[in-house]
C-alpha positions in Angstrom: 122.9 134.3 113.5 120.2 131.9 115.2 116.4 132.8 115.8 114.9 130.4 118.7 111.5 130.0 118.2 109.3 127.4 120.1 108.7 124.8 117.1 105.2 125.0 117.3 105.5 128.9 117.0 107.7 128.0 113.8 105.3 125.9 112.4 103.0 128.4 112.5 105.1 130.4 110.5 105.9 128.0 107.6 102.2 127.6 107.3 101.4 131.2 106.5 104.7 131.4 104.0 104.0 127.8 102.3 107.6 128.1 100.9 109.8 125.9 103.4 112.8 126.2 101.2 112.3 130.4 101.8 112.1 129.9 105.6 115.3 127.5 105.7 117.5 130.1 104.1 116.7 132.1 107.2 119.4 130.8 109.4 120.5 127.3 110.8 118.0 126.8 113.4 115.2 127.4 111.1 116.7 124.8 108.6 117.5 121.7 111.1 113.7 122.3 112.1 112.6 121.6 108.4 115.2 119.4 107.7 113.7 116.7 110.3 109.7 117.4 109.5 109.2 116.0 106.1 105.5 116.2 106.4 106.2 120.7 105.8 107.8 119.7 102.5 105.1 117.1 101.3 103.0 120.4 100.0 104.5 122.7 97.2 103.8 124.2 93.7 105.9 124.2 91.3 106.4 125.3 87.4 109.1 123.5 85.2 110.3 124.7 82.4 114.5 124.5 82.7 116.3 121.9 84.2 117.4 123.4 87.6 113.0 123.4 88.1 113.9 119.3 87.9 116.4 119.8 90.7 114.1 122.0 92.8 111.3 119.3 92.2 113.5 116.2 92.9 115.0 118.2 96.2 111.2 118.9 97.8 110.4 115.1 97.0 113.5 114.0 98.9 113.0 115.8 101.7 109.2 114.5 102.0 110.1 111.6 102.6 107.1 109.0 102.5 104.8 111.5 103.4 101.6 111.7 101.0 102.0 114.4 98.6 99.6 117.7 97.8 101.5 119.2 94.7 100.9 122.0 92.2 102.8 121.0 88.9 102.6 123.4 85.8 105.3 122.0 82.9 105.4 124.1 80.0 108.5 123.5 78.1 108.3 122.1 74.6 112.5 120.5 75.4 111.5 116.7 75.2 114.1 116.1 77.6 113.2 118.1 80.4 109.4 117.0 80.0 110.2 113.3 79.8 112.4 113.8 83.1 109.3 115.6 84.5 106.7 112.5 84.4 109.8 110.1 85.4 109.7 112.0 88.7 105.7 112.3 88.6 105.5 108.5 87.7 108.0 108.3 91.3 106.0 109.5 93.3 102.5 109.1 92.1 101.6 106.4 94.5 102.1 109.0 97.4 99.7 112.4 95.8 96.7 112.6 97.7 96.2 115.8 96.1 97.1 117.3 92.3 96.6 120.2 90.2 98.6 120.0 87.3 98.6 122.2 83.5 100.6 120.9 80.7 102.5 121.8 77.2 101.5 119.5 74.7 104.9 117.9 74.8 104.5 117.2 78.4 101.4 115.9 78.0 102.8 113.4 75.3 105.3 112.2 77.8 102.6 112.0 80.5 100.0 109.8 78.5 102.9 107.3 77.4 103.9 106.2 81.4 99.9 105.7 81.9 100.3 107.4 85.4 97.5 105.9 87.7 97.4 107.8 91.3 95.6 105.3 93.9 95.5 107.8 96.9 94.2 111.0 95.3 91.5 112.2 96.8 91.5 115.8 95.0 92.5 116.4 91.3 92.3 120.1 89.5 92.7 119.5 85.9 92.4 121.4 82.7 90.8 119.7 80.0 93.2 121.1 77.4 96.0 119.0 78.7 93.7 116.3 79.7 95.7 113.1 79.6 93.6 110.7 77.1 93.6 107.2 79.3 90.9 105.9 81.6 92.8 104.2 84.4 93.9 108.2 85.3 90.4 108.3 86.9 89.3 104.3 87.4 92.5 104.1 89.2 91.7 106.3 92.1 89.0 105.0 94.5 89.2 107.9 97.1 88.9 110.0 94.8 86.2 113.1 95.7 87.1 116.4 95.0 87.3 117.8 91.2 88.2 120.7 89.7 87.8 120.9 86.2 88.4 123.8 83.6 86.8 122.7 80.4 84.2 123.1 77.7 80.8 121.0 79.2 79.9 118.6 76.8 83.5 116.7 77.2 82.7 116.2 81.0 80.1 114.1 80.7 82.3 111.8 79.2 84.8 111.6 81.4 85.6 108.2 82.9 85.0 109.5 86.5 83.4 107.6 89.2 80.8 110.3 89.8 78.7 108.7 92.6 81.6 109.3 94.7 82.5 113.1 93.7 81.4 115.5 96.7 83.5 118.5 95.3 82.8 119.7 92.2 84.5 123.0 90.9 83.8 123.8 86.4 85.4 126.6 85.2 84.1 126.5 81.5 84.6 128.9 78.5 81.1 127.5 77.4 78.4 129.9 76.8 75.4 127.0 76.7 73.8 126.9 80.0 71.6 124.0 78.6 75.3 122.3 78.7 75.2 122.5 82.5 72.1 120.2 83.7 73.3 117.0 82.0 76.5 117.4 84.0 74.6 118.5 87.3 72.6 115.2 86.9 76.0 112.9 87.4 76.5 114.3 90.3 73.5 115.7 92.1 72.5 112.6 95.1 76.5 112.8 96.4 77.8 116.5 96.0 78.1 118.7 99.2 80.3 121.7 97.3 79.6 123.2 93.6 80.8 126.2 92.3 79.9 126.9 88.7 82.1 129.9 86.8 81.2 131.0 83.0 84.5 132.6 82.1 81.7 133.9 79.2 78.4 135.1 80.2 75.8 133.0 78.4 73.1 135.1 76.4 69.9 133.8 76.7 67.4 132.8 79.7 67.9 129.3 81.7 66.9 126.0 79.8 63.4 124.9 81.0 63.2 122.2 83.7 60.2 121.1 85.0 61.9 119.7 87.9 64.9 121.4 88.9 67.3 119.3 89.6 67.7 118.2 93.9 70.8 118.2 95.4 69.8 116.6 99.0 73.5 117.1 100.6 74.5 120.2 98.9 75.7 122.5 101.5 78.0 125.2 99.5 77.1 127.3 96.2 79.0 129.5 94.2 78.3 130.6 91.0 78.6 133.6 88.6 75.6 133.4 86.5 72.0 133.3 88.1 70.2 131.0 86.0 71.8 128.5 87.8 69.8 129.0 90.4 66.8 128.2 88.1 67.5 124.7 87.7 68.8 123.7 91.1 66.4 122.9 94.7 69.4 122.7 97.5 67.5 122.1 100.7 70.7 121.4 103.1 72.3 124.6 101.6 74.4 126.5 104.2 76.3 128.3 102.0 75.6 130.5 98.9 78.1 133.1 96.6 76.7 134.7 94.1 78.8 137.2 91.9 78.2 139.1 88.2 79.7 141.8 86.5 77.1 141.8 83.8 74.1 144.6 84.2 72.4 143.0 82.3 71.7 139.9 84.7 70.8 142.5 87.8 67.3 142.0 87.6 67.2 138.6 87.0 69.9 138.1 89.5 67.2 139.1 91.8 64.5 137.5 90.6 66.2 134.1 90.3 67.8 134.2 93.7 64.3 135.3 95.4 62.7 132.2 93.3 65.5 130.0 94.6 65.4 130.8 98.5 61.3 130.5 98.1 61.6 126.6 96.1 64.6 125.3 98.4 63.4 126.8 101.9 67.4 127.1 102.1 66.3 130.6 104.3 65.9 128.7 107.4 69.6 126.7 106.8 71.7 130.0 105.3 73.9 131.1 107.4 76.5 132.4 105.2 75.6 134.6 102.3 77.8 136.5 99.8 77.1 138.6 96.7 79.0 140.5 94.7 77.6 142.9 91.6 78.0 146.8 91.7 74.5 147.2 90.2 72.5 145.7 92.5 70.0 148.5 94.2 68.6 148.3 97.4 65.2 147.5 95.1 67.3 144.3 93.5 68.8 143.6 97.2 65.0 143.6 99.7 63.2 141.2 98.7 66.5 139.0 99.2 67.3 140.1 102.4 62.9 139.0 103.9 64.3 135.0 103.0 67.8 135.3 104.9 66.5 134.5 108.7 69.3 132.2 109.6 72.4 134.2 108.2 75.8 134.7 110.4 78.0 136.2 108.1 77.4 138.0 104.9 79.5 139.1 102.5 79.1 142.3 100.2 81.5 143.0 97.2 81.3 146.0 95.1 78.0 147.2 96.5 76.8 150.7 96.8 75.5 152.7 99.8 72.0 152.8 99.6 72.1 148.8 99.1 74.7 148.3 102.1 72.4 150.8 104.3 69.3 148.1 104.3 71.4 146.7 107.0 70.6 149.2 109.4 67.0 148.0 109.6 67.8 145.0 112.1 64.4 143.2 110.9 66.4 142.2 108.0 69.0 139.2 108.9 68.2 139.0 112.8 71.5 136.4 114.0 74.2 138.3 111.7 77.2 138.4 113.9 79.9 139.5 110.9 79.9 140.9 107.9 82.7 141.8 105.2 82.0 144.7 102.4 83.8 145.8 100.0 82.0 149.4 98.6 82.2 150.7 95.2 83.1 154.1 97.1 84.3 154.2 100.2 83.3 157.4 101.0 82.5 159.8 103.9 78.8 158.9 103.0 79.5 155.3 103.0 81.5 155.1 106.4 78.4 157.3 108.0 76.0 154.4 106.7 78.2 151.7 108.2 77.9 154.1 112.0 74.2 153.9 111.3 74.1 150.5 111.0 76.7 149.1 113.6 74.4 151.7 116.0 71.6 150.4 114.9 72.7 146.3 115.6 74.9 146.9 119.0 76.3 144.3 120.3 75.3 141.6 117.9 77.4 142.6 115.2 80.5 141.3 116.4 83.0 142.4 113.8 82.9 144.6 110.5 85.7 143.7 107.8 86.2 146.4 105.2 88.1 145.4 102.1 90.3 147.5 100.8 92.4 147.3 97.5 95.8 147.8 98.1 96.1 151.0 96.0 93.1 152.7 97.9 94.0 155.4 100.0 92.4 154.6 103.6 90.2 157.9 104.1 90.3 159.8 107.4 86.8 158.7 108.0 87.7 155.1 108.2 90.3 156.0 110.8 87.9 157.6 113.1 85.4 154.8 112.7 87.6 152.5 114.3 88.6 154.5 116.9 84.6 154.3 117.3 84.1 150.7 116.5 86.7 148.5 118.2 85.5 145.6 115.8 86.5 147.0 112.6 89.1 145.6 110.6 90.5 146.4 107.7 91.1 143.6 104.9 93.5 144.2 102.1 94.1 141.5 99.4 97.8 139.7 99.2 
């Protein structure tokens, strides 16, 4: 049995599964598409730990061609033979990875730091620090390279033999609970970096360090972090973008405080346009003074928030130009679904669409149904 679909139709489709080996079992059309578009197999993730993971690794590098490569690689086998044949392949290819993420056993990473693997087109490299090959020329090597994504303890980055003036993505996931750790890092990278996000996996105890000078970042433009004393010791001028999430109560009122103190010291208010937050303890006390600094925001964000915080919206002096806005409530309930009429009465036509989130086991109430039968531009989000 043959499906004809227009090829660009088809692409289409392989983008939204990112499995082209899935959508070539589908029938023989499908497959002689693939088959002569290496570029749809030059992007993949993939976890070795047998040897027919080496045959499905040596199979998508074949059919890429000479197509640069954005991989995934996760090898965690401690079988010396299947994790020296792993950095033979890597080692075959490496001149072509633009882009790599890549967690290894300690075997693998023994077999890994012997080839010296130097990658002279990667541009974006996600690495964690515990399998952290120990060799310079891993970094020195790539001259494009911009984007990181590191998942380590701070005080080893600043030693790493990066070529920080040209990092513009910077992503730490650290298991630090020093914040003090964080500004010597910052200050590598703070005249060049246009994206940081900055997650504690712990919650550090303890109030920011003290910074007479916070620290500029003159082309920031996006900011994510979990813990708000980051905000203390950063001014981001350019900043377009901001996240902000805790599940700590106990950083609710600083959360405020420090964000207020932020959008006053950056003036970011007047370049904000897209906002998110995400704590289910935040009040509509914690959330005002917030909302009198967000002139310029499009699209805000709301996870986890209750009510009474979500119904500030309703007043349209508070963020004039927002066009769309995604919440996800604690409850969705009757009382919540009236306070999102109020509002989307309140703002007309401006508010161009509403996107609820929904976990997947939530039961979609009654009341959500005849809001949309109200309110064309509700949509309903649920996670994959």
């Amino acid at each position: 049995m043959s499906f004809d679909i227009p090829d660009d139709i088809l692409a289409l489709v392989h983008d939204a599964v990112e499995d082209p080996l899935l959508i070539s079992s589908v029938c023989r059309a499908w497959r002689r598409f693939l088959f002569l578009r290496p570029t749809l197999w030059s992007k993949f993730n993939i976890t070795i730990k047998k040897h027919p993971h080496l045959r499905l690794f040596r199979l998508y590098i074949d059919r890429s061609a000479q197509c640069p490569l954005s991989l995934s690689i996760v090898v965690m086998t401690m079988d010396h033979n299947i994790a020296d044949n792993a950095a033979e392949l890597l080692a075959w290819i490496a001149h072509r990875v633009k882009s790599l993420a890549f967690h290894m056993s300690p075997v693998a990473l023994y077999y890994f730091e012997r080839k010296k693997l130097t990658f002279p087109l990667l541009g974006s490299f996600d690495i964690d620090y515990v399998s952290y090959p120990n060799y310079p020329e891993l970094f020195t090597s790539s001259p494009s390279l911009s984007k990181l994504t590191l998942t380590s303890l701070l005080t080893p980055v600043q030693h790493l033999p990066v070529i920080w003036s040209q990092i513009t993505h910077l992503a730490l996931y650290t298991g630090d609970n020093k914040i003090s750790l964080l500004a010597p890092v910052l200050n590598l990278v703070s005249k060049s970096l246009v994206s940081l996000a900055c997650v504690f996996k712990l919650q550090p105890a303890g109030s920011s360090p003290a910074l007479a000078i916070p620290i500029e970042f003159p082309s920031l433009e996006y900011l994510h972090t979990n813990y708000p004393f980051v905000l203390d010791i950063v001014a981001c001028p350019r900043l377009s973008s901001l996240y902000i999430s805790t599940h700590d109560f106990r950083h609710t009122g600083w959360l405020s405080t420090s964000l207020s103190s932020f959008l006053m010291r950056s003036g970011t208010g007047n370049t904000l346009t897209s906002f998110g937050i995400e704590c289910a303890f935040l009040t509509a006390t914690h959330v005002m003074p917030i909302l009198k600094f967000l002139t310029a925001v499009e699209t805000l964000r709301l996870e986890m928030v209750q009510s009474q915080t979500v119904a500030l919206l309703s007043t349209p002096i508070f963020l004039p130009q927002l066009t769309t806005l995604h919440v996800s409530p604690v409850l969705p309930d009757v009382k919540f679904m009236s306070t999102l009429a109020c509002i989307l009465d309140a703002r007309g036509a401006g508010l161009k669409w509403v996107h609820l989130h929904y976990r997947k086991d939530m039961r979609v109430d009654v009341a959500v149904r005849s809001l949309q039968d109200r309110y064309p531009n509700i949509e309903l989000w649920f996670p994959m």
